[in-house]
C-alpha positions as CSV (number, residue, x, y, z in Angstrom):
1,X,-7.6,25.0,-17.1
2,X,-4.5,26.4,-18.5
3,X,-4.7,29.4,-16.9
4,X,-5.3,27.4,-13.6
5,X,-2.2,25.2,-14.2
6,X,0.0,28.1,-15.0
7,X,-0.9,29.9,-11.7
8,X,-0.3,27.0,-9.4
9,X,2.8,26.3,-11.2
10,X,4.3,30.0,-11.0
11,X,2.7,30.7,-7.5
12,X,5.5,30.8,-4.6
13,X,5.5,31.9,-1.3
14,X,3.0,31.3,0.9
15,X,0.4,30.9,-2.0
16,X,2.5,27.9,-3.3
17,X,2.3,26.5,0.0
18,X,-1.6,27.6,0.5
19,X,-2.4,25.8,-2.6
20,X,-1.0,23.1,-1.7
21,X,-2.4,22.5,1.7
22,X,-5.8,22.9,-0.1
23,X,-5.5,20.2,-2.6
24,X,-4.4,17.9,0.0
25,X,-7.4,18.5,2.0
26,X,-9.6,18.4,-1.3
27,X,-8.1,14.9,-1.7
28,X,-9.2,14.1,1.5
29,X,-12.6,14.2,0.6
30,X,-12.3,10.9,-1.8
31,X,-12.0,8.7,1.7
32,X,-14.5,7.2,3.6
33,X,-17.4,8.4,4.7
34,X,-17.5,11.2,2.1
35,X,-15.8,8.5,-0.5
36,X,-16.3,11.5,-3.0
37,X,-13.3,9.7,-5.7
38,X,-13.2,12.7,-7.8
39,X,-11.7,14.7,-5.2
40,X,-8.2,12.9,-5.8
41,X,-8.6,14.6,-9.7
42,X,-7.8,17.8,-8.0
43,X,-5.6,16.4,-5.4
44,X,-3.2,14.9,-8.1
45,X,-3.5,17.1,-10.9
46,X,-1.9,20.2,-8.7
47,X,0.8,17.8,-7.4
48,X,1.7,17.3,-11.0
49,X,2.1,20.9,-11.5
50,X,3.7,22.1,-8.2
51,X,6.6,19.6,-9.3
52,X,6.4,21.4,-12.8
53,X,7.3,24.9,-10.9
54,X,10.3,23.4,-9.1
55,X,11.2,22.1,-12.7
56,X,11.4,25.6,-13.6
57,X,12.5,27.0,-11.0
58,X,15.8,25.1,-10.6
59,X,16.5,24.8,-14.4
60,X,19.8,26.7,-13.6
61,X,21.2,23.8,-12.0
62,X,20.6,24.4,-8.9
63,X,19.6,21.3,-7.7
64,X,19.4,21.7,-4.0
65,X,16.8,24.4,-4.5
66,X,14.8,22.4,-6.9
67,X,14.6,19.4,-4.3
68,X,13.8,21.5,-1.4
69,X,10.8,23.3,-3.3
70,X,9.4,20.0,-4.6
71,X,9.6,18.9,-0.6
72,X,8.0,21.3,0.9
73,X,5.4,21.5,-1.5
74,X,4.7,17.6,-0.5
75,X,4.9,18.5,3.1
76,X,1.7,20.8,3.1
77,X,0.1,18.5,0.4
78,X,0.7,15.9,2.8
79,X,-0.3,18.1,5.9
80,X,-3.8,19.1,4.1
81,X,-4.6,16.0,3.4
82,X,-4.0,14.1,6.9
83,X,-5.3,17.0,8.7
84,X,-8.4,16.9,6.9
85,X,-8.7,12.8,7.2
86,X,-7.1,12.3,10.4
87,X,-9.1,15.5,12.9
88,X,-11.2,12.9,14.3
89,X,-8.4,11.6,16.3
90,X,-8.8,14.6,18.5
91,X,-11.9,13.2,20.2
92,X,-9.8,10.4,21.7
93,X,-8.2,13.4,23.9
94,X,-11.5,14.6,25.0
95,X,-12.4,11.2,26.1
96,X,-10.6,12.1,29.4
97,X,-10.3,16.0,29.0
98,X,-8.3,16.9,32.4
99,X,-5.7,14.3,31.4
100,X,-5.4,14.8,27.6
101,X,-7.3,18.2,26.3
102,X,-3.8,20.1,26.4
103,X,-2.2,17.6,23.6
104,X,-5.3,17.4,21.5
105,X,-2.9,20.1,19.2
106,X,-0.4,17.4,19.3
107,X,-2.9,14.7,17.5
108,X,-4.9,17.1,15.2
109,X,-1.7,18.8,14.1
110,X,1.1,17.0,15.1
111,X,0.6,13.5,14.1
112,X,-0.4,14.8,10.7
113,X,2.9,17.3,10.4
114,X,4.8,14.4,10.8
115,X,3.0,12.1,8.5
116,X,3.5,15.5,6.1
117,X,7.2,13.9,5.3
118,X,5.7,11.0,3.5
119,X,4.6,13.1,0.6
120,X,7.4,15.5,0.9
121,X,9.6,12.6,0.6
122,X,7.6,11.3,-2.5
123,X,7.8,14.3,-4.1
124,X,11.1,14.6,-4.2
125,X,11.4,11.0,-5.7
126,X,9.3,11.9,-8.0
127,X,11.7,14.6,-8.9
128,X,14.5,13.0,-9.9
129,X,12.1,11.1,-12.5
130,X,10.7,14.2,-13.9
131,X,10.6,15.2,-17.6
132,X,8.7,17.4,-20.1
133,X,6.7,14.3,-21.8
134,X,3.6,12.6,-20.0
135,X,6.1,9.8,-18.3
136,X,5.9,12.3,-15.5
137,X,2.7,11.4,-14.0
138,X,4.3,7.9,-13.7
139,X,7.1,9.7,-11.8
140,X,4.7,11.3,-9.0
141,X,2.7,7.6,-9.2
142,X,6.2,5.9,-8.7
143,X,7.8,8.6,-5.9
144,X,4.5,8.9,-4.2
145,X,3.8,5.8,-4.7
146,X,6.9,4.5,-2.7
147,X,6.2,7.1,0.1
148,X,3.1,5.4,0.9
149,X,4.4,2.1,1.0
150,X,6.5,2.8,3.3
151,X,4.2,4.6,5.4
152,X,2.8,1.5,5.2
153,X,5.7,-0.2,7.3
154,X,8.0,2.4,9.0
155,X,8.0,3.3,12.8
156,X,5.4,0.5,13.3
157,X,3.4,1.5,10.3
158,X,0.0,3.5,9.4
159,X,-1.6,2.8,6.1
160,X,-4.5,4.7,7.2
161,X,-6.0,6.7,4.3
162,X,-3.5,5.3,1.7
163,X,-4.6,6.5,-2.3
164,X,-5.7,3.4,-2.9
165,X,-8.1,3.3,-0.1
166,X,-10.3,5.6,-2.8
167,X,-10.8,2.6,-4.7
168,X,-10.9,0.3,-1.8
169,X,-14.2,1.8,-0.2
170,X,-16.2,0.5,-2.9
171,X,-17.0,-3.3,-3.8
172,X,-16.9,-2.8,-7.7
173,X,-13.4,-1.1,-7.6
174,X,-11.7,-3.0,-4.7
175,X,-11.9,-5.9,-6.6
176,X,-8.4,-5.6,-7.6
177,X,-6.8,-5.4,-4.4
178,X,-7.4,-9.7,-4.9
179,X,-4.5,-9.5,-7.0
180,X,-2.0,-6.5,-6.2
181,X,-3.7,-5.5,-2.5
182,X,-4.3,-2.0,-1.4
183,X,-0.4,-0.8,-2.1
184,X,-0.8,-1.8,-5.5
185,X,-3.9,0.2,-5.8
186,X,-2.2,3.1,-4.6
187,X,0.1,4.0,-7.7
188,X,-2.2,2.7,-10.1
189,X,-5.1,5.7,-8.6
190,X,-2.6,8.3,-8.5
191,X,-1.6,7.3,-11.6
192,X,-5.1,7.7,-13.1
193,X,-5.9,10.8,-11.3
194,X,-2.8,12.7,-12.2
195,X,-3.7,12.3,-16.1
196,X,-5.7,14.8,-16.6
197,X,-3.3,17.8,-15.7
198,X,-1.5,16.4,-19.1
199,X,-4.4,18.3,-20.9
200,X,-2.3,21.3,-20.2
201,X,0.7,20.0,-21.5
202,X,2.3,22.4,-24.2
203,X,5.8,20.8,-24.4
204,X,3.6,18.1,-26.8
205,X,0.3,19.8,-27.6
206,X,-0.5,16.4,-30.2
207,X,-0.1,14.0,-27.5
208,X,-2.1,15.3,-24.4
209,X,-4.5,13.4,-24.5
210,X,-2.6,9.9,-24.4
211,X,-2.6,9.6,-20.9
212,X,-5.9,10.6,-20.4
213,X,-7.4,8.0,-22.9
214,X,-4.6,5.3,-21.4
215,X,-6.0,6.1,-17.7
216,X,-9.6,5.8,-19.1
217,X,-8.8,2.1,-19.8
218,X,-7.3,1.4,-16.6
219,X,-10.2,2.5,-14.9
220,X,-12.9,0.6,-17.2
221,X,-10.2,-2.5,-16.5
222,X,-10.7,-2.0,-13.2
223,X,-14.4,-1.3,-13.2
224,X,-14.8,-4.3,-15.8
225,X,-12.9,-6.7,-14.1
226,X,-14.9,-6.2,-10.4
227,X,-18.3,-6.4,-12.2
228,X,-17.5,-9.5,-13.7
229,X,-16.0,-10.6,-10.4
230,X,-19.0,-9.7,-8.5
231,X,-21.5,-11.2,-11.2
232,X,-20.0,-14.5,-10.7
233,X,-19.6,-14.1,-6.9
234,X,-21.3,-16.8,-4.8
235,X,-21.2,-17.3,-1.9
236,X,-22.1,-20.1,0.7
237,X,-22.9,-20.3,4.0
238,X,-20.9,-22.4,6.9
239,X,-23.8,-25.1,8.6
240,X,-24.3,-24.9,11.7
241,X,-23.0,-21.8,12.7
242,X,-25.0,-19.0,14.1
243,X,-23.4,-16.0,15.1
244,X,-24.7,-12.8,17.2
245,X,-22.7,-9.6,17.4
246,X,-23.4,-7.4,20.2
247,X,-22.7,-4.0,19.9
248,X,-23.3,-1.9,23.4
249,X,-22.5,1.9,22.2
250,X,-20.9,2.5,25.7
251,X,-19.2,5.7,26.5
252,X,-16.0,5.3,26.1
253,X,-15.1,7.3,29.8
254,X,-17.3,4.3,31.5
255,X,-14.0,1.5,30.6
256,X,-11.7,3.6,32.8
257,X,-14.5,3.4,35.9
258,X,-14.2,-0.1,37.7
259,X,-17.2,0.4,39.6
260,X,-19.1,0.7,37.1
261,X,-18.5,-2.8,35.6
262,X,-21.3,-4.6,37.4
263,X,-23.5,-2.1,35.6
264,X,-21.3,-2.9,32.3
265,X,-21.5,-6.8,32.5
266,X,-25.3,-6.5,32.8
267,X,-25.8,-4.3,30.2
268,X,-24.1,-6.8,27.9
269,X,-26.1,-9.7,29.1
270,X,-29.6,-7.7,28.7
271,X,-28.4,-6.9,25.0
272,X,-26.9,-10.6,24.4
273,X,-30.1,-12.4,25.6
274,X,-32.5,-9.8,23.8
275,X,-34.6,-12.5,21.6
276,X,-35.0,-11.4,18.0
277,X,-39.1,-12.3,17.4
278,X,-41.8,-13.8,19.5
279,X,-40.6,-17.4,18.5
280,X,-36.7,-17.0,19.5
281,X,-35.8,-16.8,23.0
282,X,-33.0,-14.8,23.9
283,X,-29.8,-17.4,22.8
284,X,-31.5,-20.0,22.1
285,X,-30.5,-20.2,18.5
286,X,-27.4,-18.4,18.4
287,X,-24.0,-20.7,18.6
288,X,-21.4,-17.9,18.9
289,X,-21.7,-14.5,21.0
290,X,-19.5,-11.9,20.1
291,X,-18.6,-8.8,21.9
292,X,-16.1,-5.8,21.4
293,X,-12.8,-5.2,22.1
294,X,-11.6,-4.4,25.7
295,X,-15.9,-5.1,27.2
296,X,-14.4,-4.8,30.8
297,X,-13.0,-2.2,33.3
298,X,-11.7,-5.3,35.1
299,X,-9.6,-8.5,34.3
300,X,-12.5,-11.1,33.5
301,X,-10.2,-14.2,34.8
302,X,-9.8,-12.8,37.7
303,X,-13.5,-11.8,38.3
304,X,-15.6,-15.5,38.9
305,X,-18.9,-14.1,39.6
306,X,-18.9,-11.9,36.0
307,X,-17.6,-15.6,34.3
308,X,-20.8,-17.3,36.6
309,X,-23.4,-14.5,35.3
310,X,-21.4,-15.0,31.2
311,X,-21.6,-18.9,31.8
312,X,-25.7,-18.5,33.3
313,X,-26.7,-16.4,30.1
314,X,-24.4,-18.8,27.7
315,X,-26.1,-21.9,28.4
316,X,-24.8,-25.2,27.1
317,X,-25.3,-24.0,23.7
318,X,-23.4,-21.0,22.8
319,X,-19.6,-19.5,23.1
320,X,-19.1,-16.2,23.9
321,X,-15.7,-14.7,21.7
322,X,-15.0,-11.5,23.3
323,X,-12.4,-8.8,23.9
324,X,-10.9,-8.7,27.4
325,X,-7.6,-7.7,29.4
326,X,-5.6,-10.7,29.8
327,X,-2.9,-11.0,32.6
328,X,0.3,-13.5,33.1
329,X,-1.5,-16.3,35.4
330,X,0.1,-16.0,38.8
331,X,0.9,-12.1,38.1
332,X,0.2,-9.7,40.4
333,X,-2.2,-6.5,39.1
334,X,0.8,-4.6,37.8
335,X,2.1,-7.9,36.2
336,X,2.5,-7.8,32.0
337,X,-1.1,-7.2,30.6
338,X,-2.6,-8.2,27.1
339,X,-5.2,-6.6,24.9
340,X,-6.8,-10.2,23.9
341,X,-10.0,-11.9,22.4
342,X,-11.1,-14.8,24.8
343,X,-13.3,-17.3,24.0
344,X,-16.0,-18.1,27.1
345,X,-17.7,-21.8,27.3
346,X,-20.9,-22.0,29.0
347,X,-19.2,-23.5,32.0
348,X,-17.7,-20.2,32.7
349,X,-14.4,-21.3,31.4
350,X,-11.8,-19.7,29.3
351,X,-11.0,-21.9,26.2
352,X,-8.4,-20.1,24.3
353,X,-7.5,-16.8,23.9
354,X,-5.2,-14.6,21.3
355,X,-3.2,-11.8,22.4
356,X,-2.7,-8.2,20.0
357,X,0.6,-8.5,18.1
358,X,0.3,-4.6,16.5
359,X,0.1,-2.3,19.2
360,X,-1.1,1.3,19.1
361,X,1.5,3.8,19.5
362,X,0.4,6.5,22.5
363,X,-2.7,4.9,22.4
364,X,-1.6,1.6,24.3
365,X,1.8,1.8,25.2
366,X,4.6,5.0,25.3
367,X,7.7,4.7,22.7
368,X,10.4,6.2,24.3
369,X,8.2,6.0,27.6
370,X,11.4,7.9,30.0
371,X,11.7,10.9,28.1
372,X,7.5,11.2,27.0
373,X,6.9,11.0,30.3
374,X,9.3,13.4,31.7
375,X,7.7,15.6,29.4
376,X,4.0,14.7,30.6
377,X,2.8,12.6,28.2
378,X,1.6,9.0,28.6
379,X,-0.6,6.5,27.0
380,X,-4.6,7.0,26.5
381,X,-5.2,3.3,28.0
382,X,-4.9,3.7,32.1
383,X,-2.7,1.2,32.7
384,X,0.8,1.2,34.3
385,X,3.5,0.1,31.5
386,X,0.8,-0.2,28.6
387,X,0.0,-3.0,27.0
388,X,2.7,-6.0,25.9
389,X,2.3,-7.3,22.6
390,X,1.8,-10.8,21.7
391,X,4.3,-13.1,20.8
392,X,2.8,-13.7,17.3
393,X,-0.1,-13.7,15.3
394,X,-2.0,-17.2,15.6
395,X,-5.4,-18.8,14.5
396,X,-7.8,-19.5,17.0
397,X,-10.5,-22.8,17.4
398,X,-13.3,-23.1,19.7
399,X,-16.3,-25.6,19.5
400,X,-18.6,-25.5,16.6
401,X,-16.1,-22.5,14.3
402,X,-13.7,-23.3,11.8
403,X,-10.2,-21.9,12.6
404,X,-10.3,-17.9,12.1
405,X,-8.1,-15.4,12.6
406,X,-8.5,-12.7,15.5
407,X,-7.5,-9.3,14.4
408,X,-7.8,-6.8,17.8
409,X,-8.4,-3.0,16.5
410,X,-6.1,-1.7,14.0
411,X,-4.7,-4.7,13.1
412,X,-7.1,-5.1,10.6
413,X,-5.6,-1.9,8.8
414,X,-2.3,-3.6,7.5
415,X,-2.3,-5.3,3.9
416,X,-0.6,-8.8,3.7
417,X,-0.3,-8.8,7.6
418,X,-3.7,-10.1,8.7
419,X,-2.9,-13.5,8.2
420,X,1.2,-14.1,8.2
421,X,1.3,-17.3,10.2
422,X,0.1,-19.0,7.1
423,X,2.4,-18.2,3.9
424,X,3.9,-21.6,3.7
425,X,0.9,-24.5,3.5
426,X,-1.9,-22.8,2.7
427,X,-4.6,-25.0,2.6
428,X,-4.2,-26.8,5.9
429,X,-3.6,-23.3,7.9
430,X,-5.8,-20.9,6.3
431,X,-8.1,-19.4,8.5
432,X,-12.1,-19.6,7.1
433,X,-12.5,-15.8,8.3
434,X,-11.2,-13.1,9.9
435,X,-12.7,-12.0,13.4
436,X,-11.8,-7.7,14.1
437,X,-12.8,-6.8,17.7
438,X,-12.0,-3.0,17.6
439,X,-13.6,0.1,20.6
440,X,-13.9,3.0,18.0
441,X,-15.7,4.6,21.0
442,X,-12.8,6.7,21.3
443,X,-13.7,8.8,18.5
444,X,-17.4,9.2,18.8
445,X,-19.3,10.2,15.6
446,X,-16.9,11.0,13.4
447,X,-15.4,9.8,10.3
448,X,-12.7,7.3,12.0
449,X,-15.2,4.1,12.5
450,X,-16.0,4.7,8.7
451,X,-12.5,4.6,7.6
452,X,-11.6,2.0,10.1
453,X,-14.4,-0.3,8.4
454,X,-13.5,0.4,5.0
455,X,-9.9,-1.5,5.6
456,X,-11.1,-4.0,7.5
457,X,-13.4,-4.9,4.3
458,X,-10.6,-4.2,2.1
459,X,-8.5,-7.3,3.6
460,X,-11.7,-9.5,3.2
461,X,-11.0,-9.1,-1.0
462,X,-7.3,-9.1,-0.7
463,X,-7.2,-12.8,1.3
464,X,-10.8,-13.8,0.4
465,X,-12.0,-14.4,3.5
466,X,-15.1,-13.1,5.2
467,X,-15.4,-10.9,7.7
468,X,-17.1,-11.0,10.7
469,X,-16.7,-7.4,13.4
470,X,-17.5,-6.3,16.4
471,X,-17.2,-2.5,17.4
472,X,-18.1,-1.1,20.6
473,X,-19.6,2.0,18.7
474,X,-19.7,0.8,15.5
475,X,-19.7,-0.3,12.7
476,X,-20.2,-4.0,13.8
477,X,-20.8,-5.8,10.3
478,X,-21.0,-9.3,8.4
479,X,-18.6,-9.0,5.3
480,X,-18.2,-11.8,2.5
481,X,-15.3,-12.5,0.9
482,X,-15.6,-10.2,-1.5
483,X,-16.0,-7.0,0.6
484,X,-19.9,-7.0,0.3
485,X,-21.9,-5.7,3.4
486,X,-24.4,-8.5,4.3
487,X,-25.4,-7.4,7.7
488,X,-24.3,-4.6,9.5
489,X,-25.0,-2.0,12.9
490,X,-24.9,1.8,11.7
491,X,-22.8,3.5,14.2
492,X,-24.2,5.1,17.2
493,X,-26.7,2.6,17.6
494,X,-26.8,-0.2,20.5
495,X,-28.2,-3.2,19.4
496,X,-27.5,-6.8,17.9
497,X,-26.8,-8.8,14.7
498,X,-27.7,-12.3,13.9
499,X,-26.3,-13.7,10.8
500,X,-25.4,-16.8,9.3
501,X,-21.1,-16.8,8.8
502,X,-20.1,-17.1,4.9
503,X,-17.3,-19.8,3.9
504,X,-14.3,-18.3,2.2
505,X,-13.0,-18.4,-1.5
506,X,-10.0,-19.9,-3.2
507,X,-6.8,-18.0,-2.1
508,X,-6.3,-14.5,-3.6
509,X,-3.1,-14.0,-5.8
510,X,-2.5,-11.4,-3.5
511,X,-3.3,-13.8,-0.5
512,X,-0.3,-16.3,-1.9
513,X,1.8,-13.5,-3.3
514,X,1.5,-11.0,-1.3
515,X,4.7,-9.1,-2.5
516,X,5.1,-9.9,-6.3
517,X,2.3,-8.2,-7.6
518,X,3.0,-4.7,-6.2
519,X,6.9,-5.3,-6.9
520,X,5.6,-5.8,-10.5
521,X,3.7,-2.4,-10.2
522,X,6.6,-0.4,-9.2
523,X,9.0,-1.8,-11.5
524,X,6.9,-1.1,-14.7
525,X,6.2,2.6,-13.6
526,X,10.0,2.9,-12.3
527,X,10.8,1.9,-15.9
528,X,8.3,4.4,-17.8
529,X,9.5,7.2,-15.6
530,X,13.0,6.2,-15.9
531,X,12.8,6.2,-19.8
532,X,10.7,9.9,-19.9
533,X,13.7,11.0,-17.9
534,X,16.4,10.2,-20.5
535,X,14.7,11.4,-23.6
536,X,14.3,14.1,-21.8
């Protein structure tokens, strides 16, 4: 192992960079579906000794260099790591291959390249922290830490794939996110997983194996406190409340063909109405339908024979929640369009609807649309102008549902966000769940879905609240509020769910604090690395 540390720290060129690509996409590995954890061991461990070669190499004083090696040695960590985790964003250019196939570079390699100056920049925070003694793997936790927060929240945000999601994928682990949420998880797991490279520590040959030991117990903190969590987990059911996800597995090319949404709207009702055993009819016993994000190639207001044929298969009994296109009323086609969750009576009638707050970038509207579009590009979703976001996150009641909170597609991806109408007064405006309507369809059977899922659960144990989701693809899934699976569609698969809906929990710490807790974090490893620096 020491020989192994000693190469990567004196390698330069384009082995450094090589080597560092490599552990990036090893680390990769320790997401979702793979969820291989170990994989961050390597991951971290050559971070910590690529920033002890640009110790040595700048021990002259020359600063600059020093700063500039540590950086690029983050970028092509970074770029490993997202290439490898984010490739399946390339099928959503093949979805509609004579539009998009001639950017697919620019998603596979692009989005990750720029993503790339995250870790640069937290490498070179972690720098300035740097010492000989074992404070410095609370440097790189701090510094690359702080990158991924603000990953987190910069240019609109992406948390996708953050450190923490490693621990986040798993019940037993994630139970801690109830008390510092996912970016609190983050420095504490690179923290643990960058302790082991201090068994090659000669500065202090007596002392190597502190930090191991000390990230031992963190772990079997962590591990202890979700298995005591979990043993004492119970959960209830809400009365009265039936639910039945439907999940069509439509290609995704089919939403961008009008014509085809007669065809669309009746495979929907065929899978709706399916009945579940001799004894159950169709919807007979179900008291809430819900479908995916964006079901229709066509604005469902504005279509009163698909509302007739909804309202014929709902009955008098059920509700139908489902993603839709809404439009301004009294707006003309190309009038301001919204990516929303309706709810459907059995009259036919829209109830209330919620509109998406958190956009996708490229995906449903153009930043800087004039000069992307000079250049060719434009926005996956065929629709002139994109999408307009919502006003604001709000709850949503029908008939028969407590108040829950719609979250449309990647909205369900952003810790402490999922529920912001409802900081002040908790009690009286806290949702009972959290409803994610998402179209994964746009990249097939890959590894996006299973990531996507995995933080969708994740903010059912930070805000204890269950989860209820409906993909068109999958994963469509019934979580409780303390991440567990109860019932779920494997992806790939068309079919339906019928499951009971669970009640929440108490408030989280995180739920009510969502900022104090990770603020905490940071401070106590800003302090460890800050005082390693100065005896230093």
């Amino acid at each position: 192992m020491n020989r192994l540390a000693h190469f990567v720290m004196l390698a330069d060129g384009w082995r450094r960079y090589a080597i560092a690509f490599a552990a990036g996409a090893i680390g990769a590995l320790a997401m979702p579906p793979v969820g291989f954890v170990p994989a961050l061991l390597v991951t971290m461990s050559v971070a910590v000794w690529l920033l002890d070669g640009c110790g040595a190499k700048g021990g002259q004083g020359l600063q600059r260099i020093r700063y500039r090696s540590a950086a690029v040695a983050g970028w092509f960590l970074g770029f490993g790591y997202f290439v490898a985790g984010l490739y399946w964003l390339g099928a959503a250019f093949l979805v509609e291959p004579d539009r998009f196939a001639w950017a697919l570079p620019l998603g596979v390699l692009g989005l990750p390249a720029i993503l790339a100056f995250f870790p640069a920049i937290g490498f070179a925070i972690a720098l300035v922290f740097w010492s000989a003694s074992a404070a410095r793997v609370m440097a790189l936790a701090f510094g690359l830490g702080l990158a991924e927060l603000s990953r987190g929240y910069l240019f609109t945000g992406f948390p996708w794939n953050e450190f923490g999601m490693a621990f986040g994928q798993y019940p037993v682990l994630a139970q801690s996110a109830s008390i510092v949420g996912l970016y609190g998880l983050t420095p504490v797991v690179i923290a643990i997983f960058a302790a082991p490279a201090m068994l090659t520590d000669v500065a202090a040959p007596s002392r190597r194996f502190a930090p191991l030991v000390i990230a031992g117990l963190g772990l079997l903190t962590i591990v202890g406190y979700g298995a005591l969590r979990l043993d004492s987990a119970a959960v209830q059911m809400t009365p009265n409340v039936r639910l039945r996800i439907m999940q069509p597995n439509l290609p995704q090319d089919a939403k961008f063909r009008p014509a085809a949404g007669p065809e669309i709207l009746k495979r929907y009702l065929d899978l709706s109405d399916r009945s579940t055993s001799p004894s159950v009819a169709g919807l007979v016993n179900v008291t809430h339908l819900i479908w995916p994000e964006s079901a229709f190639p066509f604005v469902l207001s504005r279509e009163p024979q698909a509302l007739n044929m909804i309202a014929a298969t709902l009955g008098n009994h059920t509700i139908l929640l489902t993603g839709a296109i809404r439009m301004d009323a009294g707006s003309s086609t190309n009038g301001r369009a919204y990516n929303s969750l309706l709810a459907v009576d059995g009259t036919g009638s829209i109830i209330d609807s919620a509109d998406k707050v958190h956009l996708v970038p490229f995906g449903e509207y153009l930043p800087a649309s004039r000069f992307l579009r000079a250049i060719g590009l434009r926005q996956f979703i065929a629709l002139p102008g994109g999408f307009t976001a919502g006003a604001a996150r709000r709850l949503m009641s029908v008939p028969g549902l407590p108040p829950f909170q719609p979250l449309i597609c990647y909205e369900a991806i952003f810790p402490g966000e999922v529920t912001p109408n409802i900081r002040s007064d908790r009690e009286e405006r806290r949702p009972a769940f959290l409803l994610n309507v998402t179209n994964d369809g746009w990249f097939g059977l890959t590894s996006g879905p299973y990531q996507h899922l995995a933080q969708a659960r994740l903010r059912s144990v930070e805000e204890g609240l269950p989860l209820v989701r409906a993909a068109n693809t999958g994963i469509s899934a019934v979580v409780d509020p303390y991440g567990r699976m109860i019932k779920e569609i494997p992806l790939g698969v068309a079919g339906i769910l019928d499951s009971a809906l669970p009640k929440p929990i108490a408030p989280t710490l995180f739920s009510r604090h969502p900022i104090a807790p990770v603020a905490a974090i940071y401070f106590v490893f800003f302090l460890v690395s800050l005082a390693g620096r100065r005896r230093m």
